[in-house]
C-alpha positions as CSV (number, residue, x, y, z in Angstrom):
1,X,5.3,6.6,1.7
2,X,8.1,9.0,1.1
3,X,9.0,11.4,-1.6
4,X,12.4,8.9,-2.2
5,X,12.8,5.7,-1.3
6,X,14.3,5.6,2.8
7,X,15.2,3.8,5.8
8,X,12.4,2.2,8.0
9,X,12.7,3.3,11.4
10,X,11.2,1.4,14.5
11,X,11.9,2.8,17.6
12,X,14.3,5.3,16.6
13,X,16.5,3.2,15.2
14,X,16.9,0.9,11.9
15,X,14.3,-1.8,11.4
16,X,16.7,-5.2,11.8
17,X,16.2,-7.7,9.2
18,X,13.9,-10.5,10.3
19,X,15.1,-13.7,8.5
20,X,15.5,-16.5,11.5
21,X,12.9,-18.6,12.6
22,X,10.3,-17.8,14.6
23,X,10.9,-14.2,14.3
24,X,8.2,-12.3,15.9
25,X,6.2,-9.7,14.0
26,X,7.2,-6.1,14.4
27,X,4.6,-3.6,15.1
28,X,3.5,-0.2,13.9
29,X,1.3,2.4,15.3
30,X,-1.2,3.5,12.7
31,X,0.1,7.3,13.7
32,X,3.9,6.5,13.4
33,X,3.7,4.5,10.5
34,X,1.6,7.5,8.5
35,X,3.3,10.2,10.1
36,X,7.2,9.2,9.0
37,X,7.8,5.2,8.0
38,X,8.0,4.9,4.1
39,X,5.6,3.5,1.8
40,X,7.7,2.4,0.0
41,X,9.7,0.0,2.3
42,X,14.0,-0.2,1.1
43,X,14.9,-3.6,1.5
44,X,18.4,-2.8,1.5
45,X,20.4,-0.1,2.7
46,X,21.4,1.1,-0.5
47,X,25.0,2.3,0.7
48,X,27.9,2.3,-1.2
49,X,28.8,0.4,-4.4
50,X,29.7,-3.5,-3.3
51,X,28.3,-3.0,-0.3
52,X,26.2,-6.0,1.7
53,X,23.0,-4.3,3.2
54,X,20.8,-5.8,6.2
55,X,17.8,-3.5,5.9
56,X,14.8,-5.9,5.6
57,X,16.5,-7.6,3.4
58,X,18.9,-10.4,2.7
59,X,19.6,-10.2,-0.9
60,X,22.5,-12.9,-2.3
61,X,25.1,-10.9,-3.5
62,X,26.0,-7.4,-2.9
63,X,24.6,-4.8,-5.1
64,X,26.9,-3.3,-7.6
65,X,27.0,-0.7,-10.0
66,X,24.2,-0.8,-12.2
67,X,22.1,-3.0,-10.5
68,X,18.6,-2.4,-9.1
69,X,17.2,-3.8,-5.7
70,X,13.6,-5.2,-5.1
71,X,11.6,-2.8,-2.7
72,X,8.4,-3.7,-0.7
73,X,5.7,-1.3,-1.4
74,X,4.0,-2.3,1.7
75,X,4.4,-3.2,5.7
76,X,6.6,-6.5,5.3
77,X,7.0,-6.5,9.2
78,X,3.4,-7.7,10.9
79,X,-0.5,-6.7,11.0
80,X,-1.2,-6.6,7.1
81,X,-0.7,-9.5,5.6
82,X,-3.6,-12.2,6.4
83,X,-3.2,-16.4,6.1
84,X,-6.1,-17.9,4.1
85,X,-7.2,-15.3,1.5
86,X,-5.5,-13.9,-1.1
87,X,-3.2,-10.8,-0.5
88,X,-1.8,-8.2,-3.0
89,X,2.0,-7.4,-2.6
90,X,3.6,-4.8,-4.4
91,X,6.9,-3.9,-5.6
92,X,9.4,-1.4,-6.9
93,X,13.0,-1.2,-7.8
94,X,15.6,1.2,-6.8
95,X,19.1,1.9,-8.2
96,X,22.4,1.8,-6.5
97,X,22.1,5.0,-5.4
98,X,18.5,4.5,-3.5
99,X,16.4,6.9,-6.2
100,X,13.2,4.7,-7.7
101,X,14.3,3.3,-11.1
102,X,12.0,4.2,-14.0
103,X,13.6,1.7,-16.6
104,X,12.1,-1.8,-15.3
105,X,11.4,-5.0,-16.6
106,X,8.6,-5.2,-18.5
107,X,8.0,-8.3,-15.9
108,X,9.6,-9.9,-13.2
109,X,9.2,-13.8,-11.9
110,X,8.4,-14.2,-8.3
111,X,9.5,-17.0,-5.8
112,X,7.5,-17.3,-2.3
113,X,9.6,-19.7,0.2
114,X,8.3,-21.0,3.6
115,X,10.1,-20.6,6.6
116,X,12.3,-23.5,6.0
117,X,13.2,-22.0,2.4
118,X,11.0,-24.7,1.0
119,X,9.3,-23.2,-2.6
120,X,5.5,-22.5,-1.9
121,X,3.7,-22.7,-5.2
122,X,4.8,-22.2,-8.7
123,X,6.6,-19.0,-9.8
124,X,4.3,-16.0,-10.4
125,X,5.1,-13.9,-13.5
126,X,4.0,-10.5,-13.1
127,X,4.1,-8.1,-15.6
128,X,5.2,-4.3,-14.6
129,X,3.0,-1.6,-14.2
130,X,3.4,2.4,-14.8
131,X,0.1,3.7,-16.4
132,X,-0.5,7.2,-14.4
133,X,1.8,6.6,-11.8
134,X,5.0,8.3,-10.9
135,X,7.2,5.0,-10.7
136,X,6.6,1.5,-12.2
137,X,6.0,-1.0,-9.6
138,X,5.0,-5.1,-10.0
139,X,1.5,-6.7,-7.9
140,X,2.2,-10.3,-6.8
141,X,-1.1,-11.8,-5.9
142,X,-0.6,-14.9,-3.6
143,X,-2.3,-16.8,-1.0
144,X,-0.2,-17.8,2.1
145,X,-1.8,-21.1,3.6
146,X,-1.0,-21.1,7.2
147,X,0.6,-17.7,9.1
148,X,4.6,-17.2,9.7
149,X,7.7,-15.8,8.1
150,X,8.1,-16.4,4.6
151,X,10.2,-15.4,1.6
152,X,9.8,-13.6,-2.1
153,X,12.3,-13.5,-4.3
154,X,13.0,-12.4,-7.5
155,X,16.1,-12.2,-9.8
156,X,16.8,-8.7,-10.5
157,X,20.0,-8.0,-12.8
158,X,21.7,-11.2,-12.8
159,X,21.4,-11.3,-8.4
160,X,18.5,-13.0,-6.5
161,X,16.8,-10.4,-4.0
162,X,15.1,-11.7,-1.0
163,X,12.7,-9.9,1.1
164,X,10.9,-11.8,4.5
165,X,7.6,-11.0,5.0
166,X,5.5,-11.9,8.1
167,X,1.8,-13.3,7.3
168,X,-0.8,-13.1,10.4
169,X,-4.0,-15.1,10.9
170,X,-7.1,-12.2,10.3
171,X,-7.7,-11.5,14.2
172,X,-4.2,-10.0,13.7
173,X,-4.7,-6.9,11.0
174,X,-7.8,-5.1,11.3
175,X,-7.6,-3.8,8.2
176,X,-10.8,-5.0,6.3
177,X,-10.2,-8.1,3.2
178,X,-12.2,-8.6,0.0
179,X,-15.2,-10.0,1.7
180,X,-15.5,-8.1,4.3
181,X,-18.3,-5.5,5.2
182,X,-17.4,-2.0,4.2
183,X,-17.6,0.2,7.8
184,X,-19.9,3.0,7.9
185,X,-18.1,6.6,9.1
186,X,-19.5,9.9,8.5
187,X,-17.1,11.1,6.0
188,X,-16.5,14.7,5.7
189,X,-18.5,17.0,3.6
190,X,-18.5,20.8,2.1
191,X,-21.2,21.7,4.0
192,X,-20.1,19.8,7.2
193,X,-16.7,19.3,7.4
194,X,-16.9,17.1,10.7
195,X,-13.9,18.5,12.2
196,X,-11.4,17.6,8.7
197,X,-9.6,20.8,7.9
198,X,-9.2,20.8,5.0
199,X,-12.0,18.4,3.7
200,X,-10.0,17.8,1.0
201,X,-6.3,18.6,-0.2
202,X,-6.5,18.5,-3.9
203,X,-6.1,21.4,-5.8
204,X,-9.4,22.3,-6.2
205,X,-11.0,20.3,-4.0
206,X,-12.0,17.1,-5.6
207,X,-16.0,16.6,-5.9
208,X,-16.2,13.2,-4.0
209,X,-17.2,14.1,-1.0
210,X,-20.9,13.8,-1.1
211,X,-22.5,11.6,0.4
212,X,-20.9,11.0,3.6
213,X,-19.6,6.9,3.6
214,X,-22.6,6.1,5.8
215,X,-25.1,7.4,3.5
216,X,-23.3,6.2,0.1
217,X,-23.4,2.3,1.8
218,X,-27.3,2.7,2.9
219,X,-28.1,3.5,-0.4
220,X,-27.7,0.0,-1.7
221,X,-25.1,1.1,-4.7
222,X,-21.9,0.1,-5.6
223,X,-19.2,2.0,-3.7
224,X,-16.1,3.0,-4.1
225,X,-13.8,4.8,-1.4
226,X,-10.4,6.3,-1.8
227,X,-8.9,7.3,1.4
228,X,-5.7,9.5,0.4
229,X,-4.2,13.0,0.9
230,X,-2.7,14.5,-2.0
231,X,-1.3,17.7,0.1
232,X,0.4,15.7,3.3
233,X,0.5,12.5,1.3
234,X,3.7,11.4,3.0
235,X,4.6,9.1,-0.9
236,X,4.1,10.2,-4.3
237,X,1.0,8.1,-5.2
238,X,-2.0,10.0,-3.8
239,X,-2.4,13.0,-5.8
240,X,-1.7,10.7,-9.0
241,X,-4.3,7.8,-8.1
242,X,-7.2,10.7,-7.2
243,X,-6.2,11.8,-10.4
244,X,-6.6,8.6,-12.0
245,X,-10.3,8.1,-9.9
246,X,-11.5,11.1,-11.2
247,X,-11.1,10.0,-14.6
248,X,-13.8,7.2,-14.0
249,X,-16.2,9.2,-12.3
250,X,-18.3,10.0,-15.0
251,X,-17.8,6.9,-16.8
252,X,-18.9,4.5,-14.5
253,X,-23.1,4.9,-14.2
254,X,-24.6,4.0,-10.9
255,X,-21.3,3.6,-8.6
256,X,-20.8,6.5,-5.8
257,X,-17.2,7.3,-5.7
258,X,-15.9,9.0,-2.7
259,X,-12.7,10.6,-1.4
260,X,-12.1,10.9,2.5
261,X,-8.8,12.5,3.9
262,X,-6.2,10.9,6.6
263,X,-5.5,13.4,8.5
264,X,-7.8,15.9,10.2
265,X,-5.5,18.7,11.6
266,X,-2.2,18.6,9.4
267,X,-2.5,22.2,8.1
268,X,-3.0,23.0,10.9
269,X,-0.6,21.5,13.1
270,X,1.8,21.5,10.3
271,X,3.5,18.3,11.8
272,X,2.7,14.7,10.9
273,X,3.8,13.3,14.1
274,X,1.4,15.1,16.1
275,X,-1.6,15.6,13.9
276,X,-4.9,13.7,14.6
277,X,-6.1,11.0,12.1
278,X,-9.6,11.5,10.7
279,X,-11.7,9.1,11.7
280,X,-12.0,7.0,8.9
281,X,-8.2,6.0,8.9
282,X,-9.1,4.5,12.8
283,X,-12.4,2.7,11.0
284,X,-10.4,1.2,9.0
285,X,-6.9,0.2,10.3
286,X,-4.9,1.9,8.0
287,X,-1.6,2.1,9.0
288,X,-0.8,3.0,5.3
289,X,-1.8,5.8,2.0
290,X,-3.3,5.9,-0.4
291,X,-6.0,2.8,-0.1
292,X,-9.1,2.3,-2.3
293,X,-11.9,0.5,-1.3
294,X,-14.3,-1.2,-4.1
295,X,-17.4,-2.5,-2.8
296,X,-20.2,-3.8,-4.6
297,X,-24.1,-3.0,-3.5
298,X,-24.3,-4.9,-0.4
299,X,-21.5,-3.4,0.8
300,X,-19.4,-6.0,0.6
301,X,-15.3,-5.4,-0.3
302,X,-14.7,-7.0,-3.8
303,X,-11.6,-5.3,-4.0
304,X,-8.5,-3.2,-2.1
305,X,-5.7,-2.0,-3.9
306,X,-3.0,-0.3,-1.5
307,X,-0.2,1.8,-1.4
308,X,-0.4,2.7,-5.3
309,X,-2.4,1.6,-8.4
310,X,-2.5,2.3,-12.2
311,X,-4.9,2.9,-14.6
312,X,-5.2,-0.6,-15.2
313,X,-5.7,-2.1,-12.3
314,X,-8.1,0.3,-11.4
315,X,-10.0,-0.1,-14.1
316,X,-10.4,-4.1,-13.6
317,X,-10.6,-3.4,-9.7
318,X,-14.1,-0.7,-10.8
319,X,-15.4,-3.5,-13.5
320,X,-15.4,-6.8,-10.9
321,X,-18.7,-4.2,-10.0
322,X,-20.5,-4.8,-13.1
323,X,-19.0,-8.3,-14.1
């Protein structure tokens, strides 16, 4: 969630890698993690040419000039991934030099290891996408079994890049799975903004802001939430996938589409790391932007797509509604 691709930090200082056994998740507050942490998670340092990096990351051979490293587009460290169910994991590549690389793939083959290094499945081919959004970026599905440490690689460049990821069991992440019940919050309006200045940061504020969540969910429709903030948006994905939302609005007959902020004081504060979250953010568990929510008329969550999404996969995340 940065403008370009940065370090983690935890604590003031560099997130370690966490590749040994037994390694214990590594928490985020929801504030911290919004207010500063990337997005958009480097996995290595990206320091100098020939370089070996130990961000996040223990990729197999030094990067060198010319070659791209595997970035995790999502909190690799604890409380978001979930045992049991399956989970959406995006990535991105960056060059040597640490700036998001535009010229991709057009796929890229996907290893998960256990703990032990032990192949978990078959590979996962997974085609790159870029339709509306400012950088390319690749969504493994996969289901992790049982909770722990694992591994995804993927060979990137003629080099294998390794990231660890820690998988909970569900009393661990609060942040609502496809099956879930959607949580009812009052969302702000323009006639009441429930203490959200402003309601909404697009440029002109975007017309998805009525009814409030609680009134869209007892109306027994299909819903659709997008909780993003195109002004403080601390990544380059929210204005894009509003953007990309709008475009369905009036295309898709019978779903409520809404838009709820993440902050509630930024302008005013003008400082991340002491603004208050809106309440929807804390409803939720978010401890990440943007994050759509597609739930069908019972209220039930069919789909989430996090951190970014295309025009594509929106578009098959709104038509699981009427499939």
């Amino acid at each position: 969630m940065a403008p370009e691709p940065q370090r983690r930090r935890i604590a003031g200082g560099v997130a370690e890698p966490r590749v040994g056994p037994r390694a214990e998740p590594r928490r985020l507050s929801r504030r911290s993690f919004l207010a500063g942490s990337a997005g958009l998670a480097v996995l290595a340092a990206c320091g100098k040419t020939g370089e070996s990096r130990q961000e996040g990351t223990v990729s197999l051979e030094p990067l060198r000039e010319g070659q791209r490293e595997l970035v995790a587009n999502f909190e690799f460290r604890g409380g978001y991934l979930v045992a049991g169910t399956e989970q959406r994991l995006t990535f991105a590549l960056v060059t040597s030099d640490g700036a998001r690389a535009t010229d991709v793939p057009d796929e890229l083959t996907f290893h998960v290891r256990d703990e032990s290094d032990q192949p978990v499945g078959e590979p996962v081919r997974v085609a790159a996408h870029r339709d509306g959004v400012p950088y390319p970026y690749f969504p493994l599905r996969t289901t992790f079994a049982t909770p722990g440490l694992y591994q995804i690689t993927a060979d990137i460049d003629g080099g294998t890049r390794r990231q660890a990821v820690q998988v909970d069991t569900a009393d661990q992440v609060p942040l609502p799975q496809a099956g879930h019940q959607m949580v009812p919050v009052d969302t702000p309006t323009p006639s009441d903004h429930r203490g959200v200045e402003p309601y909404c940061t697009h440029e002109p504020p975007c017309p998805l802001h009525e009814p409030t969540l609680t009134e869209a969910l007892a109306a027994a429709e299909p819903t659709v939430l997008l909780v993003a903030t195109p002004r403080f948006c601390t990544s380059t994905a929210c204005g894009p996938v509003l953007n990309l939302l709008l475009e369905e609005v009036g295309s898709r007959s019978g779903v409520q589409f809404l838009h709820a902020e993440v902050w509630a004081d930024a302008a005013a504060t003008g400082d991340l790391a002491t603004a208050t979250l809106a309440p929807v953010v804390d409803a939720y568990g978010l401890v990440f932007e943007p994050c759509l929510f597609v739930a069908d008329r019972s209220g039930v969550i069919v789909e989430r797509l996090d951190n970014v999404f295309d025009r594509q996969e929106l578009r098959q995340a709104l038509d699981r509604l009427t499939g």
